[in-house]
C-alpha positions as CSV (number, residue, x, y, z in Angstrom):
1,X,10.7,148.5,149.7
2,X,13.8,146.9,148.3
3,X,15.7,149.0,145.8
4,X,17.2,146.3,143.0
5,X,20.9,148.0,141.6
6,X,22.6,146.4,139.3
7,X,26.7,147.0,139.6
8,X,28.5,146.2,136.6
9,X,32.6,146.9,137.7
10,X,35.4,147.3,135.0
11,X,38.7,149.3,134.6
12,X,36.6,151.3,131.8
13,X,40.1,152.3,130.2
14,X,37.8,154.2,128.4
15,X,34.8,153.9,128.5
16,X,32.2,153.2,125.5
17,X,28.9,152.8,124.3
18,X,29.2,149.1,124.6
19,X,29.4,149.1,128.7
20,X,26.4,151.9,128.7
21,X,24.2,149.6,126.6
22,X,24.8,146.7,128.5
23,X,24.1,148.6,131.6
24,X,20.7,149.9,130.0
25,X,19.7,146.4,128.3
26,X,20.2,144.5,131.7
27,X,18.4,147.9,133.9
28,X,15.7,146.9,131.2
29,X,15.6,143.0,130.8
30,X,15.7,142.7,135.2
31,X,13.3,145.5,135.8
32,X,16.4,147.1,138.4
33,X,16.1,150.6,139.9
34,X,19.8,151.7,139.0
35,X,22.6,150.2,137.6
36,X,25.9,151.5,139.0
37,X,29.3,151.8,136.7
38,X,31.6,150.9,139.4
39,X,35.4,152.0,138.5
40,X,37.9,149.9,139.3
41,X,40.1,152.0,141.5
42,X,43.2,149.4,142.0
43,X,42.6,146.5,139.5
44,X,44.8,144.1,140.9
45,X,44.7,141.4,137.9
46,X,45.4,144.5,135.7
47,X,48.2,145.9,137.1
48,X,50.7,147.4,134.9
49,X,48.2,147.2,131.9
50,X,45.8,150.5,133.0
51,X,47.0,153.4,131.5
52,X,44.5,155.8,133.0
53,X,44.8,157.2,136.4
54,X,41.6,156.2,138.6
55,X,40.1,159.1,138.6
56,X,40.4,160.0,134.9
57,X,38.7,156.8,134.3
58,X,35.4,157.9,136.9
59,X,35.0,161.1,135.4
60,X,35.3,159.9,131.9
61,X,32.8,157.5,133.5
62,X,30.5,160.3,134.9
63,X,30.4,161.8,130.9
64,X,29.4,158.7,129.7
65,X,26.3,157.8,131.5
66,X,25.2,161.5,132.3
67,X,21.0,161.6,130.8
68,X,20.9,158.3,131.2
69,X,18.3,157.7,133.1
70,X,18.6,154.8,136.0
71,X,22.7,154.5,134.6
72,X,25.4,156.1,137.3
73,X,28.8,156.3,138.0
74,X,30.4,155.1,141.3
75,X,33.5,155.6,143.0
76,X,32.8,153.3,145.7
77,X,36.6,151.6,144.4
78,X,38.3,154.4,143.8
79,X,37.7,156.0,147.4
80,X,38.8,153.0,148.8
81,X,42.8,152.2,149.1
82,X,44.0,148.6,148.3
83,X,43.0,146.4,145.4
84,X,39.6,146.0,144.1
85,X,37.7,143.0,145.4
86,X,34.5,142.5,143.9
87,X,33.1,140.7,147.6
88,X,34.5,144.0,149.0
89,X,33.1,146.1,146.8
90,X,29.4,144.3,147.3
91,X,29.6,145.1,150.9
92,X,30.1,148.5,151.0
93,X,27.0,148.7,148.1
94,X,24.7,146.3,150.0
95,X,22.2,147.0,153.0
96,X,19.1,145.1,154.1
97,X,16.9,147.4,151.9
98,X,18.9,146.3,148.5
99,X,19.4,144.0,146.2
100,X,22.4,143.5,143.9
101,X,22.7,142.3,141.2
102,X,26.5,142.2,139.5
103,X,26.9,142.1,135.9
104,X,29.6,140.7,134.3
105,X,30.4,139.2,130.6
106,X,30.9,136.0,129.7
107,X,34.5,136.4,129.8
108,X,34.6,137.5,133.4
109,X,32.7,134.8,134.5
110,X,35.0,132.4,133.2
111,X,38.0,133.9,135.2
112,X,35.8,134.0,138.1
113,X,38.2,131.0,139.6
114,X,40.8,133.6,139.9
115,X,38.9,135.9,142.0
116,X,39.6,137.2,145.9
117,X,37.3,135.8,148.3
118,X,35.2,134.2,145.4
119,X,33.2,132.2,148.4
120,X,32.3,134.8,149.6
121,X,30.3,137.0,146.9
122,X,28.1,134.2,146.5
123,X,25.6,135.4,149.0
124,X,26.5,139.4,148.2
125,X,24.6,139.1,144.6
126,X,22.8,137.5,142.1
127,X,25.3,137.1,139.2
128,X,24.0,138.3,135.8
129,X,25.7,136.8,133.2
130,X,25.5,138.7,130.0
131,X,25.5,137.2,126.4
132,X,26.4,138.7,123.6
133,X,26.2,136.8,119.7
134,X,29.0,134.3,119.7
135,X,29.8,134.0,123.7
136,X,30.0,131.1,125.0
137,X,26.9,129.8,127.4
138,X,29.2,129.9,131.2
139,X,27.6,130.1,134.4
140,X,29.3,130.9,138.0
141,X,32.1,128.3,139.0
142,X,31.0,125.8,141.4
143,X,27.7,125.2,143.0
144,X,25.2,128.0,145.4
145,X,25.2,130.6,143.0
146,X,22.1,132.5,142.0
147,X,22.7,133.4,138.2
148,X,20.5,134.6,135.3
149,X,21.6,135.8,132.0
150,X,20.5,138.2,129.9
151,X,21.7,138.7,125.8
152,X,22.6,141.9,125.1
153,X,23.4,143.1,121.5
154,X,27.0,142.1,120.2
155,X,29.1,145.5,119.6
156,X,31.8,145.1,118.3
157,X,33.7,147.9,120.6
158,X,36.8,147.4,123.3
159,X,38.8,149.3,125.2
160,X,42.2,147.7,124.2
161,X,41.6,148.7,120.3
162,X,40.2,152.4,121.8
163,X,43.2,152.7,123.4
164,X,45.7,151.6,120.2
165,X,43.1,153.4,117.8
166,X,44.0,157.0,120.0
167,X,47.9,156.1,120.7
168,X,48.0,155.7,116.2
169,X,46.0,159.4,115.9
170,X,42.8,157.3,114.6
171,X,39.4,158.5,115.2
172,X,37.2,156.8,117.9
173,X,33.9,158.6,116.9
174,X,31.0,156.7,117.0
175,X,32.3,154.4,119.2
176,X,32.6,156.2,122.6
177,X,29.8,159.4,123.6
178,X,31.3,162.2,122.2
179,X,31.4,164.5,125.4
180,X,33.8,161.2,126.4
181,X,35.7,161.6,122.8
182,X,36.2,165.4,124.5
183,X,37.3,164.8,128.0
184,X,39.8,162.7,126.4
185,X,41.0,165.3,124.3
186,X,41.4,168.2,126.7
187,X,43.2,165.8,129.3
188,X,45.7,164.2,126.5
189,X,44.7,160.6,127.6
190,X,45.5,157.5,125.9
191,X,48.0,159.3,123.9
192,X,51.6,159.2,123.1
193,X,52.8,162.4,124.3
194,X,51.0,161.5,127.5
C-alpha cells in the first residue's frame, strides 16, 4: 500500500500556529498519511537572514507539532551538509511505496524559477499549492507539473514580525504553541542579548 506524506519545508525561524494549521488543513483536504515539517538545515536563498541555529529551529519544530496527530517534524535537511535543495530533499523522502506531496504557499511557488534543479522535482511530487484569502491564484512554472491547491484559512502570523515582536520584548502569545513560546525562552532565542 502506498503511504501519501505531505512535506511542507521552511526555515521555521520560529515556528507558529500558521505552518501547523496548514500542515493539518492540507493532511485533511488530500486525505495524506503524514505530513512532515521539514527544516531547512542550510537555506541557501536565506543565507545571512536565519537567525536560529538548525537545530534550534527542529526542536522548536518537534514542540510545535508534538499531539498532533499525522503532523511530524523532520531533520532529513539538517542531517545532511550542503544547501537545501528541495529535488534533494524529495529523494531522500521518496521510495516506491510513497507518495509525496510538497506543500508550498503561493509565494513560494512564485519563486519557484529560482529554485536548484527545478527540472528535476517535477517527477519527485505533486505540488500543493496552498491559498490563503487574498493570494494570488499561481501554479508551478512551466509545463509537466502535477499541482492541486488547497485554501487554507488566512492567519495573519509570520515569522519575520515573531522575530521583531521578541527582539522589542513584545509578547508572541497566541500566536506560536506555548511549549514553543517556552523553548524559546529557556534557550534566549530571537533575542537581543543572544
Amino acid at each position: 500500500m502506498t503511504e501519501r506524506i505531505g512535506v511542507l519545508g521552511g526555515t521555521f525561524d520560529p515556528v507558529h500556529h500558521g505552518h501547523v494549521a496548514t500542515a493539518v488543513d492540507v493532511r485533511h483536504a488530500l486525505g495524506l498519511d503524514r505530513v512532515l515539517l521539514v527544516v531547512a538545515g542550510d537555506p541557501w536563498q536565506k543565507r545571512g537572514r536565519v537567525v536560529a541555529s538548525a537545530e534550534d529551529r527542529l526542536a522548536l519544530v518537534r514542540c510545535a507539532v508534538e499531539g498532533v496527530d499525522g503532523v511530524e517534524a523532520s531533520a532529513v535537511e539538517v542531517e545532511r551538509t550542503g544547501p537545501s535543495v528541495t529535488a534533494d530533499t524529495l529523494e531522500a523522502l521518496g521510495g516506491p511505496d510513497r507518495e509525496l506531496f510538497l506543500v508550498l504557499g503561493a509565494d513560494a511557488v512564485a519563486n519557484m524559477g529560482t529554485w536548484r534543479r527545478l527540472e528535476d522535482t517535477k517527477a519527485l511530487a505533486t505540488v500543493v499549492v496552498v491559498e490563503r484569502a487574498g493570494d494570488l491564484d499561481v501554479d508551478p512554472p512551466g509545463a509537466g507539473w502535477r499541482a492541486v491547491h488547497v485554501r487554507v484559512p488566512r492567519l495573519d502570523v509570520s515569522s519575520t514580525d515573531l522575530r521583531a515582536r521578541l527582539a522589542a520584548g513584545r509578547p508572541i502569545d497566541g500566536l506560536v504553541p506555548p511549549g514553543v513560546i517556552a523553548m524559546i525562552r529557556s534557550r534566549h532565542l530571537y533575542t537581543p542579548t543572544r
